[in-house]
N, C-alpha and C positions, 0 to 999 in steps of 0.2 A: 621679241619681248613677251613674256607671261603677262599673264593678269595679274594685278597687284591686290596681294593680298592683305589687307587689312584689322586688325581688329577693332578698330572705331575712328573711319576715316576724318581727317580735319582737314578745314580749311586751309588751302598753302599757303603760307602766312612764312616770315621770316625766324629763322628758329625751331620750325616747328620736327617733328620728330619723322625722318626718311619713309618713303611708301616701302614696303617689302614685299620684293614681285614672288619671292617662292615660299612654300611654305617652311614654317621652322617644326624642324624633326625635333621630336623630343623634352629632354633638360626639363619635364613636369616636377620631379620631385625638386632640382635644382633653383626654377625658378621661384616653388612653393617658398624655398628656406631662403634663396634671397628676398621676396618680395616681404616673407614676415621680417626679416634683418631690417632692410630698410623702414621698419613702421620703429622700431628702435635707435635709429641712428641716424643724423643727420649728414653723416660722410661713407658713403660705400665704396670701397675702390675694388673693382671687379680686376682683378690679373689673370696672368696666364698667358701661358707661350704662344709666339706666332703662328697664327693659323686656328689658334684654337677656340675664336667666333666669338669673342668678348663684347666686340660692336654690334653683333646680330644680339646675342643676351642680351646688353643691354637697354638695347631698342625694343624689343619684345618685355622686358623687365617693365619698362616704363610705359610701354602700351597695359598692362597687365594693372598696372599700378596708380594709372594717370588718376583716376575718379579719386583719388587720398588728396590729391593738388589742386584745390580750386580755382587758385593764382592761374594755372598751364605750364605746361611743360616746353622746353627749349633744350636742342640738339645742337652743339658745336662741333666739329671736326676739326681740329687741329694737327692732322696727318700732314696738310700743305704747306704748315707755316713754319718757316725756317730756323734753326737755333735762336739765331741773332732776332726773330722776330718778338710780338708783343704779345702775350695771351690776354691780357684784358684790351688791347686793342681789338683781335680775332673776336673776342666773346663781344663785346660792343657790336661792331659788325653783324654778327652772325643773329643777334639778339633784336638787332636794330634800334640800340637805343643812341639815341644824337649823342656825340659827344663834339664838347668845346675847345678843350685843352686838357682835361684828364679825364682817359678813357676809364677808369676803374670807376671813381666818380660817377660816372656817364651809366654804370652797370649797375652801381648798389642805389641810385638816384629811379633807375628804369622797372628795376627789381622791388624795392622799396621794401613794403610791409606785405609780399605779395607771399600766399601759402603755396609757393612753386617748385618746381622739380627742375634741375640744371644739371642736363648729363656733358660731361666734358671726355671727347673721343680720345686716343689714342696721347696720353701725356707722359709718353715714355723717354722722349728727347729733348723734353721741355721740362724735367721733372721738378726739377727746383724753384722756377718759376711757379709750373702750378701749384706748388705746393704754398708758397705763399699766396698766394691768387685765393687760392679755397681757404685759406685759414683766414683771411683777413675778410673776404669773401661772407663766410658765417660768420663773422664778428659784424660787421654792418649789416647784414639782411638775417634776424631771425627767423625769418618761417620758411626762408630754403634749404633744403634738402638739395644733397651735389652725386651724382652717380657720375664716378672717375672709370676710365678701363684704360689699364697701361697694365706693360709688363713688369715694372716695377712700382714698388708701393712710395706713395707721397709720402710716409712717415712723420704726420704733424698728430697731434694730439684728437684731435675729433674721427680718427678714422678707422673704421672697421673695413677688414680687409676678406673678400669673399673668392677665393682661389675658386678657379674655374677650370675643371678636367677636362681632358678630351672626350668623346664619345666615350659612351660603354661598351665594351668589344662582348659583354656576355649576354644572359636573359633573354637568348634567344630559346624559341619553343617549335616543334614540328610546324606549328604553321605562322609565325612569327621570324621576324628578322631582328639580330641586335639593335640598337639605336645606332649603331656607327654602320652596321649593313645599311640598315634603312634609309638613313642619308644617301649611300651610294648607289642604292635600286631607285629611288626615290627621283636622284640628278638622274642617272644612266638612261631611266627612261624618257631623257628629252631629247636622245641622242641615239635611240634603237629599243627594238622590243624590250619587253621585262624580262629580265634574267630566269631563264629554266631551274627547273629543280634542280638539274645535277649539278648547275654550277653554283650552287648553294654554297658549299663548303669552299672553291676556290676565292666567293666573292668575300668569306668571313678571315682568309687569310689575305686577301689584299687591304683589307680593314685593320690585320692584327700587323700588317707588315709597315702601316701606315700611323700607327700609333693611337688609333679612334682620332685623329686630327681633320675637324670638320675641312677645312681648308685643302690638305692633301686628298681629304678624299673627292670633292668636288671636282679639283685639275684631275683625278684619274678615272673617275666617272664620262669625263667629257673626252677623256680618252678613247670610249668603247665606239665613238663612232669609226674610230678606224681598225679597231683590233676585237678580237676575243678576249672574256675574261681570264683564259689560264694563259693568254699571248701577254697580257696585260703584268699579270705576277711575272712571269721570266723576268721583265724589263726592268722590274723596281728592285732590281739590285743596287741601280743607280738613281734612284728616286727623283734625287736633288736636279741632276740633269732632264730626267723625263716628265715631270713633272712642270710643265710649262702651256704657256699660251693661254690665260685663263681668261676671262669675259674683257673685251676691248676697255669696259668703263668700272674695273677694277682699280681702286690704288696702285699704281706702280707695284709695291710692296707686295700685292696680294697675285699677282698676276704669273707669280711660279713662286713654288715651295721657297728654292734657294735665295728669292728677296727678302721673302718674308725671316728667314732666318737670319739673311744678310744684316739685314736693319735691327736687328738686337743684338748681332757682332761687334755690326760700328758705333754702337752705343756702351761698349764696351772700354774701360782701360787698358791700356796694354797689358799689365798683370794679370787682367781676368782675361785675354783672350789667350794668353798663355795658358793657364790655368785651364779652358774650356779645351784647348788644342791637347798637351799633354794628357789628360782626365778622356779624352776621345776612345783613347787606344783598350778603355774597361767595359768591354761591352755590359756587363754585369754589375754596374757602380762598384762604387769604392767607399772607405770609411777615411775619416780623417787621416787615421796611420800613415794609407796607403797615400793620399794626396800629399801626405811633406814628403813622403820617401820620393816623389817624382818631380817636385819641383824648388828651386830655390829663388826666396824672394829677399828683395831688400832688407832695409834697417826699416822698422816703424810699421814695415808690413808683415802679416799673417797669414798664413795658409785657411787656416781659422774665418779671419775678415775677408778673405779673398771667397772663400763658399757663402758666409752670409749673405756676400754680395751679390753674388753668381741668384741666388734662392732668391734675394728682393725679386732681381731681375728676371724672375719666372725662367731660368736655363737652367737651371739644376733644383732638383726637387728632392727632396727626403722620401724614403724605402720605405714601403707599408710595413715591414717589420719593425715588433714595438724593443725586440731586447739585444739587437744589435741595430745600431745605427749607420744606416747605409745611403749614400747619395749615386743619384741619377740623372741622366738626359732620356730624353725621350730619341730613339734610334737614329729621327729625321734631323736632329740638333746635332748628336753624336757622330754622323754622318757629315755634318759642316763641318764639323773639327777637323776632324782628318783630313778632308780636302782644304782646307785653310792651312793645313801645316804642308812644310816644304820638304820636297823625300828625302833628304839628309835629317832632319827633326825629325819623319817620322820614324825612319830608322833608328835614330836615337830614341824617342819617345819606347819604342818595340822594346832595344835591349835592358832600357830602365827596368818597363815593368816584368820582363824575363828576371832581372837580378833581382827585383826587390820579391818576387814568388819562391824565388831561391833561398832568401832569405828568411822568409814568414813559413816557408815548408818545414826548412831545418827547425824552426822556432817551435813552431809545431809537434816535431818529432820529438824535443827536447823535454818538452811538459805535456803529452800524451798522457802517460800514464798517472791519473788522479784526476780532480774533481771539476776539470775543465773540459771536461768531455764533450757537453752538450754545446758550449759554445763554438769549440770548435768543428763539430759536425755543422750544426749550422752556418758557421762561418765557410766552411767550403762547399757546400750545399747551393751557397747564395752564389760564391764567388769560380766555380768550375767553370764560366763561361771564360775567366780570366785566365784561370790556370792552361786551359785551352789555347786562347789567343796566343800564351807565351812559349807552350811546345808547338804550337804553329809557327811562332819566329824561329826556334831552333831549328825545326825540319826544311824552312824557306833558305836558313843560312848554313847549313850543312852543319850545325852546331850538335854532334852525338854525344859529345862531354856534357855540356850542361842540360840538353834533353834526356839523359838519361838522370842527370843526379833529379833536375825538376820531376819527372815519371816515377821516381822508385821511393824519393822522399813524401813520407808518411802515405803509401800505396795504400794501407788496409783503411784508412780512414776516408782519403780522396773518393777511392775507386769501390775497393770492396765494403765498405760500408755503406755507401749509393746504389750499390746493387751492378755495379760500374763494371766488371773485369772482361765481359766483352771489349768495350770500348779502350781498356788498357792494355789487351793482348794488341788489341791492333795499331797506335801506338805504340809501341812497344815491340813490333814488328819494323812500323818506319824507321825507327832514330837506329835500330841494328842494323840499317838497311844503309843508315849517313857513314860508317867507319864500321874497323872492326875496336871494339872496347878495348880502352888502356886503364879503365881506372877503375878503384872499388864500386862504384856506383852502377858504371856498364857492367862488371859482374856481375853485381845485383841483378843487373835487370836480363841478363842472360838467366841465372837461375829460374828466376819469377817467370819469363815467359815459355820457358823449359818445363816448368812444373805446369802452366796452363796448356801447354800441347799436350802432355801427358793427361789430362782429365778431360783432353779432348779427342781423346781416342790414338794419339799420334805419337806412340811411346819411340819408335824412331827418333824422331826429328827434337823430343825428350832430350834423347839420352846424348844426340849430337852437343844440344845448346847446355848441356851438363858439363859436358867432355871440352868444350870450348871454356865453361867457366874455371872447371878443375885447373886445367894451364892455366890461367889468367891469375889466378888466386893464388898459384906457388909462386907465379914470376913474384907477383906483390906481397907473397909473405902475409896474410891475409887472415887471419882464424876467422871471422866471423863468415868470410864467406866460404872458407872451409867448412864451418859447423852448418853452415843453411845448404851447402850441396850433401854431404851426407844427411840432413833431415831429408831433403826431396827425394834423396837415390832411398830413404829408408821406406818413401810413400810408394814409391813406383815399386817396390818388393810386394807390398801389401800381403806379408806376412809372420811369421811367430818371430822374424829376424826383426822387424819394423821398431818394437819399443827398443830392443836393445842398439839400433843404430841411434834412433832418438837422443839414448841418454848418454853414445858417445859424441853424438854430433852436440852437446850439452858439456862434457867434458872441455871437447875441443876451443869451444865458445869462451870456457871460464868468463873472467870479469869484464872482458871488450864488450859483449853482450851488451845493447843499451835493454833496460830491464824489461819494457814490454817485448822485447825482441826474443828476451830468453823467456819471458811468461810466455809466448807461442809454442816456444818447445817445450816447454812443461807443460804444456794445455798436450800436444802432442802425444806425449808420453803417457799422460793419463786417460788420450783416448784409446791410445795401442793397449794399455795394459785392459781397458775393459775390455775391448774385444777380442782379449784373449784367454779370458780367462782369469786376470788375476783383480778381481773383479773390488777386494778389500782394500789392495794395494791402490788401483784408481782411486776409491773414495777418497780415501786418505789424502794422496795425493790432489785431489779436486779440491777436498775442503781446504789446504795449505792456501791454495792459489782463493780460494773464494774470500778465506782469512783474510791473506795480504790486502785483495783487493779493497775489503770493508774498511781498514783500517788507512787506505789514503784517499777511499773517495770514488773510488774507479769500478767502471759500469761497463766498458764495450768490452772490451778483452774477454772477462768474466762470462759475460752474454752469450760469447762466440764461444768460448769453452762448454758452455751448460747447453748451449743449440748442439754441438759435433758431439757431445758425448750423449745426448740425448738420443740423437740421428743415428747415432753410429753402436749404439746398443745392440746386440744378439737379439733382442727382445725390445722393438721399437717402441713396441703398445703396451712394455709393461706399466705397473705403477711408478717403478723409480725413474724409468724414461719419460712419463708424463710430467713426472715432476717436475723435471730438471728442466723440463721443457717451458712449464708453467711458471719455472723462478728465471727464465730466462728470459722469457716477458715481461714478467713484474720488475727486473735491471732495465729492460730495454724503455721502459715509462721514463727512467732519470734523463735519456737520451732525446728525448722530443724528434726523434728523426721515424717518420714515416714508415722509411722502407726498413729498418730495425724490425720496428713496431710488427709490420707486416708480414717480416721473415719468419717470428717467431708463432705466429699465429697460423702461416700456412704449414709450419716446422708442427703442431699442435692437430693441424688438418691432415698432415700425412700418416701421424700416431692413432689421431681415429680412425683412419681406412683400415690400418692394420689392425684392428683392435677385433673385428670391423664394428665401426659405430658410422655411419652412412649418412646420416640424420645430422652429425654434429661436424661430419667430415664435409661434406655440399655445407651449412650453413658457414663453418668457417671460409672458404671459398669466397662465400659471397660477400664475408666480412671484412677480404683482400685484395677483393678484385679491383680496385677502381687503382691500388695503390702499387700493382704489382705486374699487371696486364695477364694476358694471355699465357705467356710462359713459366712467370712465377719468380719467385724470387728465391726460393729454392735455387733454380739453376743458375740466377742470377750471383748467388753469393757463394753455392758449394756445386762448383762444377761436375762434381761427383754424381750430383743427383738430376740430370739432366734432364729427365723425361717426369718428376716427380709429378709436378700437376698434372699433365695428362693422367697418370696412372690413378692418381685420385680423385681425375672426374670419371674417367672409366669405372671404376670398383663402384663408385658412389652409383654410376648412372643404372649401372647392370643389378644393383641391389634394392635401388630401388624405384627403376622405374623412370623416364623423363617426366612425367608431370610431377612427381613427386619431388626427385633432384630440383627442380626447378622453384619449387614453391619453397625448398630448404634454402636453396640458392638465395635468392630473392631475401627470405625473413634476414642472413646476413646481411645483404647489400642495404636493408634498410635502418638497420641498426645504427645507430652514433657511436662515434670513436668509445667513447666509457662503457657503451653495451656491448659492445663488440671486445672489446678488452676482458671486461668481468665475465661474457660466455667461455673466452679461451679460459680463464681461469679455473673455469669449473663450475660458475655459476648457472641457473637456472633463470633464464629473464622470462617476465609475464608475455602474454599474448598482446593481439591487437587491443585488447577490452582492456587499457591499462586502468588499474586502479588507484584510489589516493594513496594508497601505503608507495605506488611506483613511483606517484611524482615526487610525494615528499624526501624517497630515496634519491633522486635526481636532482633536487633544489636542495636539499640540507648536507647532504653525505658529500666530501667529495669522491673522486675516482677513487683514490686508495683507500679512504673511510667504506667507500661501498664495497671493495676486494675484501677489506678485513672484516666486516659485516658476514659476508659472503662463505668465509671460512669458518667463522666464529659457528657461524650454520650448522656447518659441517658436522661440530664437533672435536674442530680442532683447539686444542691449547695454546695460548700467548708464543708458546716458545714454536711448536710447531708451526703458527699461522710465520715465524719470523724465520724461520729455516722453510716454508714453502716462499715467502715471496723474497727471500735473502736481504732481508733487516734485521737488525737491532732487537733483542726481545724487549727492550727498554719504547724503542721506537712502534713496536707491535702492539705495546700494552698500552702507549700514548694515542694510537688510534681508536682501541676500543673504549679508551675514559670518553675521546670525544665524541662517539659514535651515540655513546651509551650518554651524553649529558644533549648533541643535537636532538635526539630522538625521545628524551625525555624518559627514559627507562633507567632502572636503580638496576639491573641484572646483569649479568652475560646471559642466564636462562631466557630472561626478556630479549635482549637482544637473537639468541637463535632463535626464538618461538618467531619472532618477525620476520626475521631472511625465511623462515622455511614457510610461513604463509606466501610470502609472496614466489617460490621454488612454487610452492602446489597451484596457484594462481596461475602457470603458465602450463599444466597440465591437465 
C-alpha cells in the first residue's frame, strides 16, 4: 500500500469521500472547467468510456471543491448494487441516514436544508432510477448540488453534462512527458526503475496504442514488472486479453481492460451491440451513410437513435472534424467488438463494408469532376484506414475482382492525391499477384501499375504489364483501356512522337471516356505539346481545360495540369512556369488538403533552385517540411521527379552555405499555413520585428484578401491578379472592394503603397 494521498483529510465518518492512495496525474485544466461548471449548476453528470477515471475525477473534483459545501460532502458507490436493487435505499445506507419505511424520505429528511455536495458513482446500470432519484432528489433538498459519473447521461432537465477524455497523448517537451506518458512512468515506477531516455518514444506509443485510457494504462504499467517496454508494445496487439490482473481491491469491472468494457456491452440492447459489433470492422469511423449501409434494424427503430444511443452511452463519440461528421470508438471499445462478433458475422461484417467502399468509390468517380472536390478529399483522407481494411478482405479472400475495381476506383483522388502511390503500387502488386485479371478494372490496374514500374526505373517489367493489358483489352473490346495503354506507351517513348500518341489515345477514347478521365489526356497533350515546342498550341489548349474547369467548380484536375506543365517546362524558373505554379496553389487552397497545398509549394521550391533563388528555395522547404517529410512530395505525387528534394537541398546548401540554409530553412518552418501560402505566392512577409500594419494584415484580411493585397503590390491589374490565382475577374475585384473597405483605404494606390511598406519591412 502507498501512502494515502490526500488533499484535506476527513474524519471517516459514513459517506464520506474515498482516501486516494496515489497521486492524480494531471486533468488541471479539466478539473479548472469542471469545478467553475459545478459553481453554476446544481447537476453535473461527469461521462465517459470505461476506464477513463470518471470516479478518480470526480473524487478529486469534489476534494478541490468541498470548502463551496458547508453542509459536507457524501460519496456513494453504487457499482455493487444490483439492477433489481434500491438507490435511495444504497444512498440511505451509505449516507447513514435512519430510515423507517421510506428510504428516500429517510435521505431528503437527513439532507434537509443542508448546503452539501452528493456525488453518486457509477449509475450507468441503474440509470433510470437514478435519474429520478436526483430529479426528485433536487426538488426536496435545495441547497444540494449532485456530482453523477456514468457512462451514460441521466437526461432529466437540471443536468449539465461534462464529457470526460482520455489522457492527453501530446504536450510533451524534451524534458516532459505527455499526461498519458506520465501516468504510465508515474505507475511503472512502482513496479521497476524509471523508464530511460531511449524508451521515451516506445512508452508515448504504448500510450497512443492504448487510447490515453487512464485505466489501460495503469494494467500495462503494472505489467513492466515482468517485461520490457518495446516487449510490452509487441503484446498490445491483443490488449483486451493482456491487459489483466489489476490491483486485488479493484471493482471486478476495473480489474482488466475487457470487464471494464464488458460492463457497458451488457448494458447494451441488442440493437446497439449489433450496431457496436458491425461499426467494429471501421477502424477510421464512419458517418451516418456508412452505418445504414451496414446494418438493418426494425420498424420504429433508427440507425439514427441507435448512434445517439450508442454517444449517451459514452461508446461512440463524435470526430473532431467540424465539416464532415464522423463517428468513433476508441480502438480498446472497437477491439471488443470484434471479439464480440462470431467469425461467420465477422466475415460478413468484412464483405459488407468491402461492398459498401465499392459503392461510395464508384460514387465518387461519378461526381469527381466539380465542386465537390474538397469534401471528398477529405472524406477519404479521413476514411483510408477503411478503404484499407476492405482491400485487406479482398487479399485475405483471394478476391482480385473486387480488389482491383476497390484499388483502381477513383486512384488519383484515394492515392495520388494523398501523396499515396507508393503505397498503391504495392497493393496493386498483391491483388495481381491473387489471379490473373479478367475484367475492365484488372486492366486498369495492370496499366496503372505498368506505368508506376516505368517511373520507377523498371521500363522492362512496364512494358510486360502493358503487353498483358493490351491482350486483356482486345479480349473485352475495351476503348477506354485501349486509349489509357497508348497514353502510357506514348509516356515511356518520352518523345516528339508522345503528344501525337496522346491525342490518338484521345481519339480512341471518344465519348466512353468518363470526363475527368479524358481532362487527363488533354492535361497530357498540353504538356507534351509545351515540351515540344509547340509552346501556343499548349496554352490554348491549357486555358480550354482551365475554362471548362471554372465553369463547374473544379480545382484538382486543374491543379495537377498547371503543377506538370509548370514542372515539365523547357524553362522551369521561367516567369510563365512560376506562374503556373503560383495559380496552381492558389486552386489547391479550394481543396483544404494538406499534401496538395504542400505539392505545390515544394513544386514553387524546385522553380527557385533553378532560377537559382537559394534563399526562397531552403525557405520554401521549410514551409513543407512537417507536411511532406524527408522525401518530398514531389516524389510522392510525380514519380518522375524522384530525387527532386534532395537536389534542392543540395543547390540551396552549396549556394549558400549550412548555416545560412538553415536559418532560411527554419524562417519557413516557423511560418503559419497563410504566411507560408502568401510567400509561395510571391509575397514578401516582415521579419521577426512584426509590425502593426502585420498584425492588422493577419486579423482583418483573410488568406485570399491577403494574396490579392499582395498582388495588388505588385502592380498587377483586377484581371491579371485573376488569371494569376485562376478566378473570376468579377471575384478579383470583389477581394480588393473588401481589402480596400477592411483596411479602411478609398485607393488600389492606397492599398499597393501598404503591401509594399510592409514587402520593405521584411528587408
Amino acid at each position: 500500500m502507498g501512502v494515502p494521498v490526500t488533499a484535506e483529510p476527513e474524519a471517516r465518518r459514513r459517506g464520506a469521500l474515498p482516501v486516494e492512495y496515489t497521486s492524480f496525474v494531471d486533468r488541471k485544466a479539466q478539473l479548472a472547467a469542471a469545478k467553475a461548471t459545478l459553481g453554476q449548476t446544481r447537476l453535473l453528470t461527469v461521462v465517459g468510456a470505461g476506464g477513463v477515471g470518471k470516479t478518480r475525477f470526480a473524487i478529486r473534483l469534489a476534494q478541490t471543491a468541498r470548502r463551496q459545501f458547508s453542509g459536507g460532502c457524501w460519496f456513494v458507490d453504487l457499482s455493487g448494487l444490483a439492477a433489481s436493487g434500491s438507490v435511495a435505499d444504497e444512498v440511505a445506507r451509505a449516507i447513514d441516514a435512519r430510515v423507517s419505511h421510506d428510504a428516500f424520505a429517510a435521505v431528503t429528511r437527513h439532507l434537509g436544508d443542508k448546503h452539501g455536495l452528493l456525488i453518486l458513482d457509477n449509475c450507468e446500470h441503474l440509470i433510470d432510477q437514478c435519474a429520478t432519484f436526483v430529479a426528485e432528489l433536487l426538488a426536496e433538498c435545495p441547497q444540494i448540488t449532485v456530482i453523477a459519473t456514468s457512462r451514460e447521461l441521466l437526461r432529466i432537465g437540471a443536468e449539465t453534462v461534462f464529457g470526460l477524455e482520455p489522457l492527453d497523448l501530446g504536450n510533451a517537451g524534451a524534458d516532459t512527458w505527455s499526461p498519458a506518458a506520465a501516468l504510465f512512468v508515474e505507475r511503472a515506477c512502482s513496479a521497476r526503475a524509471a523508464p530511460t531516455e531511449s524508451e521515451r518514444e516506445t512508452i508515448a506509443e504504448i500510450c497512443r496504442r492504448l487510447d490515453g485510457l487512464p485505466l489501460a494504462i495503469e494494467l500495462a504499467a503494472a505489467r513492466l514488472r515482468v517485461l520490457a517496454p518495446a516487449d510490452l508494445l509487441e503484446r498490445l496487439e491483443s490488449p483486451l486479453t493482456f491487459l489483466a490482473n489489476g490491483v486485488r481491491d479493484a471493482p471486478a469491472r476495473q480489474k482488466t481492460l475487457r470487464n471494464a468494457i464488458s460492463w457497458s456491452y451488457d448494458l447494451c440492447t441488442p440493437e446497439e451491440q449489433l450496431l457496436w459489433r458491425r461499426m467494429s470492422v471501421f477502424p477510421a469511423g464512419w458517418d451516418v451513410e456508412s452505418a445504414e449501409a451496414m446494418i438493418e434494424v426494425g420498424s420504429g427503430v433508427s440507425v439514427l437513435d441507435l448512434l445517439q444511443s450508442l454517444m449517451d452511452k459514452s461508446i461512440v463519440a463524435r470526430g473532431p472534424d467540424a465539416d464532415i461528421v464522423y463517428y468513433r470508438m476508441l480502438d480498446t471499445v472497437r477491439r471488443f467488438g470484434l471479439e464480440a462478433a462470431a467469425e461467420a458475422e465477422l466475415d460478413d461484417e468484412g464483405a459488407a463494408q468491402r461492398d459498401w467502399y465499392l459503392k461510395r468509390l464508384e460514387r465518387l468517380e461519378t461526381e469527381w469532376y466539380g465542386p465537390d472536390q474538397a469534401y471528398w478529399l477529405a472524406m477519404t483522407r479521413i476514411e483510408l484506414p477503411n478503404i484499407r481494411a476492405a482491400l485487406e478482405y479482398c487479399v485475405a479472400h483471394g478476391d482480385a475482382e473486387r480488389g482491383a475495381r476497390l484499388l483502381i476506383s477513383g486512384w488519383r483522388i484515394v492515392w495520388q492525391a494523398h501523396g499515396l502511390m507508393d503505397e498503391f503500387h504495392r497493393w496493386g502488386i498483391r491483388i495481381l499477384a491473387l489471379a490473373d485479371p479478367s475484367t475492365a478494372e484488372g486492366c486498369q490496374l495492370l496499366i496503372k501499375v505498368g506505368a508506376l514500374e516505368a517511373a520507377r526505373g523498371d521500363r522492362d517489367a512496364a512494358e510486360r504489364l502493358l503487353e498483358r493489358a493490351a491482350i486483356l483489352a482486345e479480349a473485352l473490346d475495351d476503348d477506354f483501356c485501349r486509349a489509357w495503354i497508348i497514353d502510357e506507351r506514348g509516356t515511356l517513348r518520352f518523345d516528339r512522337e508522345m503528344p501525337v500518341m496522346w491525342k490518338r489515345a484521345l481519339e480512341v477514347a471518344g465519348d466512353v471516356t468518363a470526363l475527368h478521365g479524358r481532362t487527363n489526356l488533354e492535361e497530357r497533350i498540353a504538356i507534351g505539346e509545351c515540351l515540344y515546342g509547340d509552346v501556343e498550341e499548349a496554352a490554348r489548349r491549357r486555358q480550354q481545360l482551365i475554362d471548362r474547369a471554372l465553369r463547374v467548380g473544379e480545382s484538382f484536375e486543374t491543379t495537377y495540369l498547371l503543377l506538370s506543365s509548370g514542372l515539365g517546362s523547357p524553362h522551369a524558373s521561367s516567369d510563365e512556369a512560376v506562374t503556373m505554379l503560383r495559380q496552381a496553389l492558389s486552386l489547391a487552397q479550394n481543396l483544404a488538403e494538406p499534401f496538395i497545398r504542400a505539392l505545390a509549394q515544394e513544386a514553387l521550391a524546385y522553380a527557385a533552385s533553378a532560377m537559382p533563388d537559394a534563399v526562397r528555395a531552403a525557405t520554401l522547404l521549410g514551409v513543407t517540411d512537417l507536411a511532406v517529410g524527408t522525401e518530398g512530395a514531389l516524389k510522392a505525387a510525380f514519380p518522375q521527379f524522384p530525387g527532386a528534394r534532395a537536389q534542392i537541398v543540395a543547390m540551396a546548401r552549396a549556394d549558400l552555405g549550412d548555416r545560412a540554409y538553415r536559418a532560411a530553412f527554419d524562417r519557413g518552418a516557423r511560418m503559419t499555413e497563410e504566411e507560408g501560402v502568401a510567400y509561395a505566392l510571391g509575397a514578401q512577409l516582415p521579419g521577426n520585428g512584426s509590425s502593426r500594419r502585420r498584425a492588422v494584415a493577419s486579423s482583418e484580411l483573410s488568406p485570399r484578401e491577403s494574396q490579392v493585397a499582395a498582388l495588388v503590390g505588385q502592380g498587377l491589374t483586377d484581371r491579371e491578379v485573376a488569371e494569376r490565382l485562376v478566378i473570376s475577374r468579377r471575384t478579383a475585384e470583389g477581394h480588393v472592394a473588401n481589402s480596400l473597405m477592411k483596411l479602411g483605404f478609398s485607393s488600389r494606390a492606397q492599398l499597393a503603397a501598404w503591401t509594399a511598406q510592409i514587402a520593405a519591412s521584411a528587408e
